[in-house]
Structures are given as C-alpha cells and as structure tokens.
DORO-427764 format. One record per residue (C-alpha): x negated, y, z negated; residue in one letter. Coordinates in Angstrom, 2 decimals, always signed. Layout:
N
<<X,Y,Z>,'A'>
...
// end
This chain:
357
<<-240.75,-113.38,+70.89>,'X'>
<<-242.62,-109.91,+70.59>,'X'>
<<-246.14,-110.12,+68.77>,'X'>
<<-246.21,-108.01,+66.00>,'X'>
<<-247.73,-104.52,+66.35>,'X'>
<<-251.84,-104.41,+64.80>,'X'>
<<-252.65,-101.30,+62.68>,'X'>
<<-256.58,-100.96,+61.96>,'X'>
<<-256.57,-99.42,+57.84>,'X'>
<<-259.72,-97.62,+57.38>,'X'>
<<-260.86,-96.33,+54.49>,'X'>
<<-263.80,-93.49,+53.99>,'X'>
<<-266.66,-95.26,+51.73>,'X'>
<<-267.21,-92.75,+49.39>,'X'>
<<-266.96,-94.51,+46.35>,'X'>
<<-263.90,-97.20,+45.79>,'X'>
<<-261.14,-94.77,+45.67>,'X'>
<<-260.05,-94.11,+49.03>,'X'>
<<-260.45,-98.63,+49.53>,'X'>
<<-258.26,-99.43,+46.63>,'X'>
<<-255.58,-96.87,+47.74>,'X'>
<<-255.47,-98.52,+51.15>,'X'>
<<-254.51,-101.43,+49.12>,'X'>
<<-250.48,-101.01,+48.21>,'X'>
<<-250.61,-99.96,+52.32>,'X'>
<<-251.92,-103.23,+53.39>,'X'>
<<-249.53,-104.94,+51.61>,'X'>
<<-246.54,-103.02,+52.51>,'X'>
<<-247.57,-103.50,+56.47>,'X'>
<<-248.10,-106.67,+56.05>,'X'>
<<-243.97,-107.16,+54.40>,'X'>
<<-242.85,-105.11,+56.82>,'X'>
<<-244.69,-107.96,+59.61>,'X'>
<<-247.30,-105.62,+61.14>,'X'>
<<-250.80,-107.51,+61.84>,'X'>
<<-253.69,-105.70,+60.04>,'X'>
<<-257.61,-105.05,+60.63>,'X'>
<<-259.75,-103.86,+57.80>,'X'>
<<-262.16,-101.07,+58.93>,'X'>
<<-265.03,-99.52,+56.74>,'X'>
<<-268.70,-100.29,+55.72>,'X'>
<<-270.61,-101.00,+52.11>,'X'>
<<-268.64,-101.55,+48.93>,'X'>
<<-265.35,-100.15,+50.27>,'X'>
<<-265.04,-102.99,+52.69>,'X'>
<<-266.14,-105.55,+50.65>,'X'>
<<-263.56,-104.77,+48.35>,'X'>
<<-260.82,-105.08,+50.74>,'X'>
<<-262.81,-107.93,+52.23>,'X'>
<<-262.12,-110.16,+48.57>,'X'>
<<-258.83,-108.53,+48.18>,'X'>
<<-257.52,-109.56,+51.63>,'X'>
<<-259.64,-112.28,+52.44>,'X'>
<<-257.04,-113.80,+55.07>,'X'>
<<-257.32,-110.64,+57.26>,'X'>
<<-259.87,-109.94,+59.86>,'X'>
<<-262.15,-106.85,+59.66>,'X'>
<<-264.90,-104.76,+61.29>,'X'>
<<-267.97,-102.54,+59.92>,'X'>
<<-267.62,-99.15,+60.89>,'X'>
<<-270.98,-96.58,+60.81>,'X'>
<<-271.37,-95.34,+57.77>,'X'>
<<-271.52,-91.46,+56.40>,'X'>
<<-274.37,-92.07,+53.81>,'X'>
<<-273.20,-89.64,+51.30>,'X'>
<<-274.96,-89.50,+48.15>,'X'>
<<-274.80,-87.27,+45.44>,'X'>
<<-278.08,-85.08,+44.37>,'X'>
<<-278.98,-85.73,+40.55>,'X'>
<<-278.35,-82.18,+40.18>,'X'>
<<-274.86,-81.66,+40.56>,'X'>
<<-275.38,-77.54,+41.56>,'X'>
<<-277.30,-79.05,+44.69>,'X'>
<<-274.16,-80.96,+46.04>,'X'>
<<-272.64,-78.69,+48.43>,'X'>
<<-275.91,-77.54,+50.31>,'X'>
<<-276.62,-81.56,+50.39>,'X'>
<<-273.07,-81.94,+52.25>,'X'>
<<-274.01,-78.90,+54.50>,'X'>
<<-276.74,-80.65,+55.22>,'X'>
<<-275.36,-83.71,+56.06>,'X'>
<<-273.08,-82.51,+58.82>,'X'>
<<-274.88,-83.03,+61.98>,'X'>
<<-275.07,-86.44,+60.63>,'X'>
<<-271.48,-86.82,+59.80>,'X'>
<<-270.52,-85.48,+63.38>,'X'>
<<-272.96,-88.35,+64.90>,'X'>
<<-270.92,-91.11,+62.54>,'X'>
<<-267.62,-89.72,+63.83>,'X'>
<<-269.05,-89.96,+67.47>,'X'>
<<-269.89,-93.38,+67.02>,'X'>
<<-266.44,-93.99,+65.42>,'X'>
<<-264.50,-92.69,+68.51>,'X'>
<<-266.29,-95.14,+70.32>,'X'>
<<-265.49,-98.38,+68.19>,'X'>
<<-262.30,-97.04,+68.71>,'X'>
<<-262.22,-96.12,+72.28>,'X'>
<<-263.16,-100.45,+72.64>,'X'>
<<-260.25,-101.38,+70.76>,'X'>
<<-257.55,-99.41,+72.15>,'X'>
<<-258.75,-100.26,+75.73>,'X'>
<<-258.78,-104.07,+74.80>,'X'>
<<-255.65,-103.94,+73.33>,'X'>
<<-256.58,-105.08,+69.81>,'X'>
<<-255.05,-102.11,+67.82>,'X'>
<<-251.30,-100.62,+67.89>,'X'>
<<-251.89,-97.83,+65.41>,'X'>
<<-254.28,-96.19,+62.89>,'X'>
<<-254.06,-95.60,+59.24>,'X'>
<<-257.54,-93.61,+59.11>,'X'>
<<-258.23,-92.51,+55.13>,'X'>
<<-260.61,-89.55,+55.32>,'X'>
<<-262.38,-91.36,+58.40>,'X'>
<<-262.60,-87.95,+61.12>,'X'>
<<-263.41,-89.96,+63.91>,'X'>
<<-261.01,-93.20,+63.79>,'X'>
<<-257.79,-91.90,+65.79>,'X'>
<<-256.72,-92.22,+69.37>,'X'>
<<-254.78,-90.43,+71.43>,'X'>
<<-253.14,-93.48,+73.03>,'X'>
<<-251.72,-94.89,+69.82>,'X'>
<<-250.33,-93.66,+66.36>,'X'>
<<-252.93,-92.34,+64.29>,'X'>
<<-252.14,-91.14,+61.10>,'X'>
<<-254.80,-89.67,+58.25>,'X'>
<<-254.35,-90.21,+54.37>,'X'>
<<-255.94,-87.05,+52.31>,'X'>
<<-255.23,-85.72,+49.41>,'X'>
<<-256.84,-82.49,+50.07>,'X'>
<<-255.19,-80.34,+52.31>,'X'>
<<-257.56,-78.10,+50.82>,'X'>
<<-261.13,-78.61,+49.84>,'X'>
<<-262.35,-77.53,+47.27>,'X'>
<<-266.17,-76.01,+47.02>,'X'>
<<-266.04,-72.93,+45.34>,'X'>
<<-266.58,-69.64,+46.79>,'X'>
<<-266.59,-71.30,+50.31>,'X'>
<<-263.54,-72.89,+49.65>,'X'>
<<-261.44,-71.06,+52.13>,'X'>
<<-263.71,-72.10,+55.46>,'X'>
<<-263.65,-75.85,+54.23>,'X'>
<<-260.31,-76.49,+53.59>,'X'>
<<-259.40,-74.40,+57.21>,'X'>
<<-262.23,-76.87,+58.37>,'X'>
<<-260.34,-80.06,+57.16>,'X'>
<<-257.04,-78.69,+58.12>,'X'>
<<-258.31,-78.11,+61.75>,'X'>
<<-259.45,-81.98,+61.49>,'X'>
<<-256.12,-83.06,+60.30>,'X'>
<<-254.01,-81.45,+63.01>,'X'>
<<-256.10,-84.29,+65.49>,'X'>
<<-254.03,-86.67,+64.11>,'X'>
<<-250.08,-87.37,+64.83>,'X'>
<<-249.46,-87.39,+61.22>,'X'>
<<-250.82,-86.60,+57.70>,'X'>
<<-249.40,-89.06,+54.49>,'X'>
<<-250.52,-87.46,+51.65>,'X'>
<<-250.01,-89.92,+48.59>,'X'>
<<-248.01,-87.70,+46.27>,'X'>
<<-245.12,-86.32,+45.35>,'X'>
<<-243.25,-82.88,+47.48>,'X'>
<<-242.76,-81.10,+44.04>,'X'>
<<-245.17,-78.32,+43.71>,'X'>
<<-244.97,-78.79,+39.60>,'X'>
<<-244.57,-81.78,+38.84>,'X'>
<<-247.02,-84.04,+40.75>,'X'>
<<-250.44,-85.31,+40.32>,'X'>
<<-252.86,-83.24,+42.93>,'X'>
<<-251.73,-79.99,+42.09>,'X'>
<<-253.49,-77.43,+44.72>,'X'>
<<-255.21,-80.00,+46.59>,'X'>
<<-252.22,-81.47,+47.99>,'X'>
<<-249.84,-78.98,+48.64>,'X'>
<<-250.15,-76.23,+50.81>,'X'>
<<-248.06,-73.07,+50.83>,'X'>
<<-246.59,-72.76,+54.47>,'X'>
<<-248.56,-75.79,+56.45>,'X'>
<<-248.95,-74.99,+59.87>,'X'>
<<-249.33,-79.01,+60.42>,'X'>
<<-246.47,-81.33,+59.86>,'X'>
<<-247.56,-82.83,+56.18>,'X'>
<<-245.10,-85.95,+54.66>,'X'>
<<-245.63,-87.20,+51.24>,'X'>
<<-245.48,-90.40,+50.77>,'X'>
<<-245.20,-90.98,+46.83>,'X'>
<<-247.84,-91.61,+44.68>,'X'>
<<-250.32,-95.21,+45.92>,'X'>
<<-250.80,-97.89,+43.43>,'X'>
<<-252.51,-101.37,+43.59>,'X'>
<<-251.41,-101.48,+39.57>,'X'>
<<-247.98,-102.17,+37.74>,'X'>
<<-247.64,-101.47,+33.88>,'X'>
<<-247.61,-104.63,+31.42>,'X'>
<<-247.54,-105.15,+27.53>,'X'>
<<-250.44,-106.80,+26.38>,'X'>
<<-252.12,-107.50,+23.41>,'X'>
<<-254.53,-105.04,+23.28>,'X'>
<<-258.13,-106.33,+23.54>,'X'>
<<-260.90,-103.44,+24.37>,'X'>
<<-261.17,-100.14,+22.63>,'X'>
<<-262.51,-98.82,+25.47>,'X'>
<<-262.43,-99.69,+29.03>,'X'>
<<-265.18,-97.28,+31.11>,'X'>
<<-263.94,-97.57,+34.78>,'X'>
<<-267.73,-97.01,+36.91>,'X'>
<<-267.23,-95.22,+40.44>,'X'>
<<-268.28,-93.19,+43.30>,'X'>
<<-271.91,-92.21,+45.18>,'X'>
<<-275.23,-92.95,+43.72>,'X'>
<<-277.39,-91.90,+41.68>,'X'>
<<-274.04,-90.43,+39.48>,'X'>
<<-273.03,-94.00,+38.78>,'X'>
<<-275.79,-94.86,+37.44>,'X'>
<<-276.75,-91.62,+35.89>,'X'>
<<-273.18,-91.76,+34.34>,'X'>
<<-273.58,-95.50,+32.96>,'X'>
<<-276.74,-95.11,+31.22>,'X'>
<<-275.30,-92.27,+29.04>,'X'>
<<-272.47,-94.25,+28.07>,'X'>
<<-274.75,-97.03,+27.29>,'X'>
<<-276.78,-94.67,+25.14>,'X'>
<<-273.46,-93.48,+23.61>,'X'>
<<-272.00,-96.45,+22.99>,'X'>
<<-275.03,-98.68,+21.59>,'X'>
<<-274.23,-98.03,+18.05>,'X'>
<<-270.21,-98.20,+18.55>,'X'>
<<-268.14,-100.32,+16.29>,'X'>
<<-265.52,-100.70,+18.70>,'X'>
<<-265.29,-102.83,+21.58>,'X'>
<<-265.62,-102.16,+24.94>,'X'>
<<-265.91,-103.33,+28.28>,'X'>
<<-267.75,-101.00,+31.43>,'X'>
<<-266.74,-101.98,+34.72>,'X'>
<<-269.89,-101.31,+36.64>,'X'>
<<-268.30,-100.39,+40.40>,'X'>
<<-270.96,-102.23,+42.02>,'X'>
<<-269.21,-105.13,+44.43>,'X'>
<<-271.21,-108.03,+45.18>,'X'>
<<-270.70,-110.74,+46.73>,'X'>
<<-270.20,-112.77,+43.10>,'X'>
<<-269.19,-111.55,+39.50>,'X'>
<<-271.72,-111.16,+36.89>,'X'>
<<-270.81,-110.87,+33.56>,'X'>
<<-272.93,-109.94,+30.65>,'X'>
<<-272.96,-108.61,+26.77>,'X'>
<<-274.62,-107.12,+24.78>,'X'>
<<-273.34,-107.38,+20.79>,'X'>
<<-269.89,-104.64,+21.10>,'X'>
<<-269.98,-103.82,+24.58>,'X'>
<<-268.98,-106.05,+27.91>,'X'>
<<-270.36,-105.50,+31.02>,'X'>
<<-269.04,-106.41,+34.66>,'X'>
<<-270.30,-105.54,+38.04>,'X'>
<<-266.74,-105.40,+39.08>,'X'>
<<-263.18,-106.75,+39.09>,'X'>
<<-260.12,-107.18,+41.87>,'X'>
<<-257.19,-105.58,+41.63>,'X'>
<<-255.17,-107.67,+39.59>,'X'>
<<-257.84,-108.41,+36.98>,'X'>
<<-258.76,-104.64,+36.43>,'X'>
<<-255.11,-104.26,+36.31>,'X'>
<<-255.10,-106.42,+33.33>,'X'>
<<-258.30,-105.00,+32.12>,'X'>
<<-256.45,-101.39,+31.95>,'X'>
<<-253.02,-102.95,+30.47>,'X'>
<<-255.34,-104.60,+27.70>,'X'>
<<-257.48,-101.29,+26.62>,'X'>
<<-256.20,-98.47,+24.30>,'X'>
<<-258.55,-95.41,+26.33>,'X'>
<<-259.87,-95.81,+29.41>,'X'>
<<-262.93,-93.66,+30.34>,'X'>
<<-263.42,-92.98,+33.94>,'X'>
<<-264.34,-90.08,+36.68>,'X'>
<<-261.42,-87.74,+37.47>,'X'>
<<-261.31,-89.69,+40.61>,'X'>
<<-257.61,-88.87,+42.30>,'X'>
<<-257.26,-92.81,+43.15>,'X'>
<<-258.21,-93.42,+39.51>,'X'>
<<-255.76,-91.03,+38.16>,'X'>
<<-252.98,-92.72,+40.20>,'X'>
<<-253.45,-95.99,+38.81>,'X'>
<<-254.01,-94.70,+35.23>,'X'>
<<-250.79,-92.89,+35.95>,'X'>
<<-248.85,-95.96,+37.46>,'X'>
<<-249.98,-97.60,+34.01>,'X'>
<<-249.20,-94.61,+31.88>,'X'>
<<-252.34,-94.44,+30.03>,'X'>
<<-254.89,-92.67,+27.55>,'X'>
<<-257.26,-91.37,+29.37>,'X'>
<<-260.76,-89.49,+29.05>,'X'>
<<-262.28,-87.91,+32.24>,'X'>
<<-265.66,-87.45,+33.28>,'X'>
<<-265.61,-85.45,+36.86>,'X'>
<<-268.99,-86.19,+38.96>,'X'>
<<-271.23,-83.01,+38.39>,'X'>
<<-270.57,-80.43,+41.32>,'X'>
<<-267.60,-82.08,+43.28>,'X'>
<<-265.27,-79.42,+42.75>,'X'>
<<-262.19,-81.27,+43.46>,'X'>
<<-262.89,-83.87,+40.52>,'X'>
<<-263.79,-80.93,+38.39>,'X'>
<<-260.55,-79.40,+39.40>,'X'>
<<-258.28,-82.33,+38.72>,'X'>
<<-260.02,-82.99,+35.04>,'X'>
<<-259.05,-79.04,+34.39>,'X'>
<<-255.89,-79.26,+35.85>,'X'>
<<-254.82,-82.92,+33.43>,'X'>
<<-256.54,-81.07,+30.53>,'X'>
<<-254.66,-77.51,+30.83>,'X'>
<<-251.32,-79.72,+31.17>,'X'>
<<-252.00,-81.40,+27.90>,'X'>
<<-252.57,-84.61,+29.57>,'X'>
<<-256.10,-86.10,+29.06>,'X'>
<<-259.22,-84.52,+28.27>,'X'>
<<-262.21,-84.54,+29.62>,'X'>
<<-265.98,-83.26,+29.36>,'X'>
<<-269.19,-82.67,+31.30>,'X'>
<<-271.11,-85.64,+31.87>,'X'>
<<-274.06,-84.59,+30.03>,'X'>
<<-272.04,-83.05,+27.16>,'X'>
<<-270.23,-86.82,+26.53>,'X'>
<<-269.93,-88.65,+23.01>,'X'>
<<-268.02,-91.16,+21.71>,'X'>
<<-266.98,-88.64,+19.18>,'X'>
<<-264.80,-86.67,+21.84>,'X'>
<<-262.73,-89.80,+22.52>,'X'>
<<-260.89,-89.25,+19.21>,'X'>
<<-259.41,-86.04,+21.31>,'X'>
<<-257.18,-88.10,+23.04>,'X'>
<<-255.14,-88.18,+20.27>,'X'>
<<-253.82,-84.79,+20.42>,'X'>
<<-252.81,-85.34,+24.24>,'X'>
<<-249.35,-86.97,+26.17>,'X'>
<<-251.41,-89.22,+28.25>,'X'>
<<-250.99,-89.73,+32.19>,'X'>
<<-247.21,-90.70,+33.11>,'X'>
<<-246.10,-91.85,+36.34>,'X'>
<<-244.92,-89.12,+38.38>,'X'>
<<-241.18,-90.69,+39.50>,'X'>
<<-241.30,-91.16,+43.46>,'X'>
<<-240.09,-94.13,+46.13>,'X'>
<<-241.44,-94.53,+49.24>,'X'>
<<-239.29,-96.01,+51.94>,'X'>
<<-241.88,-97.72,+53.70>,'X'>
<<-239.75,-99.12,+56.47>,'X'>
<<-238.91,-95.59,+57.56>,'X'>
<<-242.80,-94.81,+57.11>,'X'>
<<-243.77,-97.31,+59.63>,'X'>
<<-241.35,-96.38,+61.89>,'X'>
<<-244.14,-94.26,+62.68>,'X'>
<<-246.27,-96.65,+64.56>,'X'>
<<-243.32,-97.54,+66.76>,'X'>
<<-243.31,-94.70,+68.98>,'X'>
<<-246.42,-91.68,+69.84>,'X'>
<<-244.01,-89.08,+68.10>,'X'>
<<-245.25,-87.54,+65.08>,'X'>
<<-243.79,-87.95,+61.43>,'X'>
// end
C-alpha cells in the first residue's frame, strides 16, 4: 500500500493571520489523506502547534518584523530589513534543501514564506497580495512580489475570481497576470452559529509589536468607564491560558479556534485590525464589525477604506478611537460571506504531479 504523500504548511509569522488561515488547509489535507508538517517560528507555530497537536512540526528562522511606534516610519523600517529578510530566506532554502533530499516532504504549501519552495517537488505560495501596497512605491513592490511568486509552481490566492464582489479588492486581483493565479475561495477556521449573545464587545488583539500593545492600552483607556461588557482577546499565545477581569471588561491572552469561534458567534461588534485573515472569518460569521488598520501598513489601511466605502464596517485611526464611534456600526450592512466552494480534491491534485495549477 502507497504511503501517503507529506506536504510541509508554512505559514509567515507576522502576526496570527497568515497561521490561522493555514488552518481550514490542514484540515482539508489531512481528509483528503495527505501527511502534514507544521513549519514556522514564535506565536504562529505555537498556534498551529495547540491546534494540531497530533502533527509533527519544525521551527523555521524567523523574519523579525516589527512595527516602528510611528506608523510613517514603517516602510523605511521594511527597507531596512531586507538584507535581513534575504539571509532568513537563505537559511530557509536550506531547511528545505535537507528535507527534500531525505525524502521527508512531497510538496509545499509556503504562506508568504519566500524561501520555502523546491524545485524538486510542488510548491505552491498563498498571498493575498498580488500587489503590495506602500504608497508611492507601490508599483516596484508589488513587481517585486510578483517576481517572487512566479518561483513557485502555483499561486492560491484565498478569494473569490470576481473582480466586484470579493473581499481583497485590488490586492488580489490583477488585471492581465503574467503568472498563472487560481483562487481558491475565501479560508475559514470559523462556521456561523446562533447564540445567546453574551459580550458587547469582543476586541480581537493581533499582529507585530509594539502596535499590539500600543493598540490594547487605548482600548483599555477607552473602555475603563464602559457600561457594556466586553471581552479583549490579547493575541499573545502562551504556552497556558490566563484569564483575568477587571469589573466590565474580560481579558484573555488568547483562544483556539473553536473557542474564539464561539467568542465571535456570542458578541454583537467585534473590534479588530483590518487584518485580511480577520476579515475572512468575520465574514464567514457575517458580523458587525469595527476596524482599526495598524498605523502605516498600507494594505490594512486599504482594506478598512475599501469595507467602509462599500458600506460595510467602519473603521478609524488608532489614535482617533472611542467607544463613541462604535455606535456607527449601526448605519452599516456588516461583513457577509462572499458565496464560493472550493473543490479541494481537485486543489490537491496539485501535489500529485510537478505541473503547475
């Protein structure tokens, strides 16, 4: 009897977005009997550590990204960061050279990782940004990326073809791609459920420090004199969860999938970062929403604009936040799940043969 084929999943850590999304692909390979290895460093992989703890996995380097306090400084910090990025991919490659020559790994589902692909084996990347956005350098960066992508055998971009009605907008869809580009629906870990509703507000924590924390101790200062209740979900995985409160508000350092789930089901708004991984599972859920985007990543920025200009949630800058503003999200529709299946089967078939999809 044939062994099943091994895919390594790895996820960028940059924040928990690109982790969690990795999460409805794990458990589709593993239905469709494909062996997996978990591949990333920090939070990300701890997270998939707890959610999959049956499954082996491996650290990977890590990029060290962090955000400036200053959100104006964030793209000369990334431009900055680039010989360094280039040395992480290196030492990627060679993680992955080891496994492909020992025969551990059958194909690659690399989210945002630039170095983990082979040419021996499948290798497919997950992005939702064909371009990149960073303002009046936008152009060279998304050509940049695109030149990255066309390494692999195939790009999944988690979203829908339609150039209207989907959830990335310009980010994921591209003109005339010079790259072969399938879209593979939009990724959830989350499925809708009527509950009794139990927080006012549910403030979903994410991404790079210091903006977590920046971000949580103004809604902390916001919320101190609220009347309603609420719960923040801090982001910060650890190896246990710590739970505390303080008179009207909840605090956790973090919940698994199927817990925040419930969390979200159970909560009239949620705040959160315009995270694109956030806005698929709010999405999935068809929720209220208020947005924060991280100051000076463009692409959050973008997204918040985009959901606000479509009369779907609205959003402010981080510094400019009150509880006041929540009572806008009255006058919007809310995030809806944009209709899509994904024939996973046929997506896999992928990994069977070197040909690209």
């Amino acid at each position: 009897m044939p062994k099943n084929k091994t895919i390594l999943v790895a996820p960028l850590h940059w924040g928990l977005g690109h982790a969690t999304r990795c999460i409805p692909i794990i458990r589709e390979l593993l239905k469709n009997d494909f062996d997996v290895i978990l591949a990333s460093d920090g939070a990300a992989l701890l997270l998939l550590q707890k959610e999959f703890p049956q499954l082996q996995s491996l650290e990977l380097p890590s990029y060290n990204i962090k955000y400036p306090k200053k959100g104006e400084f964030f793209k000369m910090k990334i431009f900055l960061k680039l010989p360094a990025i280039q040395k992480t991919m290196a030492e990627e490659k060679k993680i992955i050279k080891k496994l492909v020559a020992a025969n551990k790994i059958d194909g690659i589902v690399s989210d945002n990782r630039f170095g983990v692909r082979h040419k021996a084996i499948p290798s497919v990347f997950i992005t939702h940004q064909l371009n990149v956005l960073t303002g009046n350098t936008t152009y060279f960066t998304s050509k940049m990326h695109q030149k990255i992508i066309k390494k692999f055998d195939a790009c999944w971009v988690p979203d829908v073809k339609d150039r209207v009605l989907n959830l990335s907008g310009d980010l994921g869809h591209l003109k005339k791609p010079d790259f072969p580009v399938t879209y593979i629906g939009i990724l959830s870990r989350m499925e809708k459920e009527k509950l009794p509703k139990k927080y006012d507000i549910l403030a979903v924590l994410s991404g790079p420090e210091p903006q977590r924390t920046l971000l949580e101790e103004k809604l902390l200062e916001e919320f101190k004199n609220s009347r309603k209740k609420i719960l923040i979900v801090q982001g910060i995985v650890e190896k246990e969860q710590k739970w505390t409160e303080n008179s009207n508000i909840e605090i956790v350092n973090f919940m698994q999938s199927k817990e925040l789930e419930k969390a979200i089901n159970e909560s009239e708004i949620v705040v959160s970062r315009s995270g694109y991984t956030t806005i698929m599972d709010l999405a999935a859920l068809g929720k209220k929403a208020f947005f924060i985007p991280t100051p000076g990543q463009y692409e959050q920025e973008y997204l918040a604009k985009r959901l606000k200009n479509l009369g779907i949630a609205p959003s402010c800058k981080q510094h400019t936040f009150s509880e006041e503003k929540l009572n806008s999200t009255t006058l919007y529709k809310g995030l809806q799940s944009v209709k899509s299946e994904t024939n996973f089967e046929e997506l896999f078939g992928f990994f069977q043969s070197k040909g690209k999809l």
